[in-house]
N, C-alpha and C positions, 0 to 999 in steps of 0.2 A: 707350765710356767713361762716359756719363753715365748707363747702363744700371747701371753697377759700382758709383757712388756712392752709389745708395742705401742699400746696405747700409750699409754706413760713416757717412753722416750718421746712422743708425738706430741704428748700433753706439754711437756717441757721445752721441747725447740718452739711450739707457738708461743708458747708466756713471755720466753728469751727475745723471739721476735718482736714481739708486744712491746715491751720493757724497750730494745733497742731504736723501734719507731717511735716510741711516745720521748725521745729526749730531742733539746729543744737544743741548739747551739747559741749563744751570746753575739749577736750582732757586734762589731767595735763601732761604738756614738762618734759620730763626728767631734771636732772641736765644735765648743758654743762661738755663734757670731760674734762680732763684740761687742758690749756695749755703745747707746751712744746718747742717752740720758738718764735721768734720775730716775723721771718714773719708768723708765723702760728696767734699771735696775731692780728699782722695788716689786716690779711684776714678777723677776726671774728671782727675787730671795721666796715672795711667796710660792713659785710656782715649786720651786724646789722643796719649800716645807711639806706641800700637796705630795711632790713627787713620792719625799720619804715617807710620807704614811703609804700609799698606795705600794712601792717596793715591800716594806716590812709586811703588810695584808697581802700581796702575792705569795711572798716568802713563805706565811706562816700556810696559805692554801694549799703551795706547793708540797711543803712536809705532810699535810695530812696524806694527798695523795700519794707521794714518796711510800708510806707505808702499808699500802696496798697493793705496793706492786713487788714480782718476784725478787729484785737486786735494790732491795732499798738502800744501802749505801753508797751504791753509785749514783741514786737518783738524789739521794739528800747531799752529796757532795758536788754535785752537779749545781741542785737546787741554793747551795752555799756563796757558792762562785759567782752565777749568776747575782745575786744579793749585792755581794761584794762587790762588782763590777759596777753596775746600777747606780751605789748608793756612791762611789770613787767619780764617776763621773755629773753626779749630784753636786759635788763637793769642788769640780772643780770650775760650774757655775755659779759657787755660793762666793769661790773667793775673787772668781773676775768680776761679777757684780758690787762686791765691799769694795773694791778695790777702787773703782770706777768711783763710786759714791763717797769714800776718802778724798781721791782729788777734786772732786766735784766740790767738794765743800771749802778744799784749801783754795779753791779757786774764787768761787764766790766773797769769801773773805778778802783776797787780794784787789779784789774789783769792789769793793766797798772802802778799801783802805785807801784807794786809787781815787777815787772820787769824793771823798771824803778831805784829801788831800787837795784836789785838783779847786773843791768850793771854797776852801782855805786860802789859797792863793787869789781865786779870784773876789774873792771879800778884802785881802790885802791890797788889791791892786786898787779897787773901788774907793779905800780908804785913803790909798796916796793918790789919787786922780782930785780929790774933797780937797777946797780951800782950809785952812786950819781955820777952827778956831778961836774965838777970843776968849780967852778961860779969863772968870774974875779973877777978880785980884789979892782977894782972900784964899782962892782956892786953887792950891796947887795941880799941876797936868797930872792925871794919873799914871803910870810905867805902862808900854804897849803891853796887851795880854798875852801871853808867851802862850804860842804850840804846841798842843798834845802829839799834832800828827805827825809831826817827823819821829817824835820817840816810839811811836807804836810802828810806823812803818818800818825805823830800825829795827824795834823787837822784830816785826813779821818778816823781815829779811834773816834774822838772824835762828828764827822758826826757820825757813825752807830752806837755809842752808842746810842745816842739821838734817831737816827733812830728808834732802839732795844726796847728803852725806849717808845714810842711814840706809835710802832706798840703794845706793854703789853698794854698801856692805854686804846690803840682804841680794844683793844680783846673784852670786855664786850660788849661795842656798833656792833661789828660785830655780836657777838653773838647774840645780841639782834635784829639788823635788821633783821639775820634769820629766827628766832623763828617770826618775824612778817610778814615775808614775808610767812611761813606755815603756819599761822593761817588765814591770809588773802586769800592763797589760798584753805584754810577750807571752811572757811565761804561763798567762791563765790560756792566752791561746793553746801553747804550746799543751799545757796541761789537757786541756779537751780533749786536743790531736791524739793524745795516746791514753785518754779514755775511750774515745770512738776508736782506736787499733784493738783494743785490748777487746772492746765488747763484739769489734768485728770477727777476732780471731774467736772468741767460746762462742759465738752462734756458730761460727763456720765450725767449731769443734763438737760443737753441740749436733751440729745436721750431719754431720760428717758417722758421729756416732750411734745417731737414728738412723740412717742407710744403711751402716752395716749390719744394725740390728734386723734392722727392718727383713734385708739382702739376708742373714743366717734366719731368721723364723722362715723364708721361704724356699730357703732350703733345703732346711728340717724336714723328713716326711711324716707326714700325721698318721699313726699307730691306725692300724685297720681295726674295727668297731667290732 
């Protein structure tokens, strides 16, 4: 019997091996560059839509294999993390890109109201530079045509104030999602670090207890025939 074991202890520290070489670590992604047009946004929402099928199709590849191997729940919990990581820094190119494309629009707006305004004055000016007039006599002068664009520039001022005020509020909360989204990508480090301690320490437990096996069947004398 103790002749048969070694095999078996053998069999088992290489699988253990196996399993502890085929696991991948999670790189940490850079932050994304920053935007610096529209379409350059609209490239990184599609590319992130791309990214998340391709993450979830990893995902689900990785699990099949996870289940072939000796310690599948360290490999599907590994297999998790990774996912989660992946799909968090997806997410955090989906909202700098909207974000970009939000202002981008209130800006466009602003430079149309701008101009819009700016043709108004110069049509006013044209008209007081023009001789007046000899209106008949039957027919009364009609009242100058009054302004749309001061009342809309007003509203649009009184949009990005709100705006201005809105974006201070939500400051604290951004700042706070940050700080959560580093500590979370802390602790998945951190997490790793003492899954690779742990699987270091049962290979080393695992070889540790084929040697002495190994070391007793060879000290064993074999029964003369």
């Amino acid at each position: 019997m103790k002749h048969l074991m070694t095999p078996v202890f053998s069999a088992s520290l290489a699988m253990l091996l196996a399993a502890c070489a085929s696991q991948e670590v999670v790189p940490r992604d850079p932050p994304p560059p920053p935007v610096t047009s529209v379409a350059q946004a609209d490239q990184r929402l599609a590319s992130v839509a791309r990214e998340r099928a391709a993450i979830e199709a990893r995902f689900a590849e990785r699990e099949r294999v996870c289940y072939t191997k000796f310690f599948v729940n360290n490999c599907l919990d590994e297999a998790k993390e990774q996912r989660r990581m992946a799909l968090s820094a997806q997410r955090t190119i989906e909202v700098q890109a909207s974000r970009f494309k939000r202002e981008a629009i209130v800006e466009e707006r602003d430079r149309n109201l701008a101009e819009a305004e700016k043709r108004y004055q110069e049509q006013e000016a044209r008209l007081a530079a023009q001789p007046p007039r000899q209106a008949p006599a039957v027919t009364p002068v009609p009242p100058p045509r009054p302004s749309t664009v001061p009342g809309r520039v007003a509203e649009r001022n009184a949009r990005l104030k709100q705006a201005q005020q809105q974006n201070a509020a939500d400051a604290p909360k951004r700042a706070e999602s940050v700080r959560a989204y580093e500590q979370r990508k802390a602790e998945a480090a951190e997490r790793q670090r003492r899954v690779a301690e742990r699987k270091a320490e049962k290979a080393a437990k695992a070889a540790k207890e084929a040697e002495e096996a190994k070391a007793k069947a060879a000290a064993t004398p074999v029964p003369a025939k």
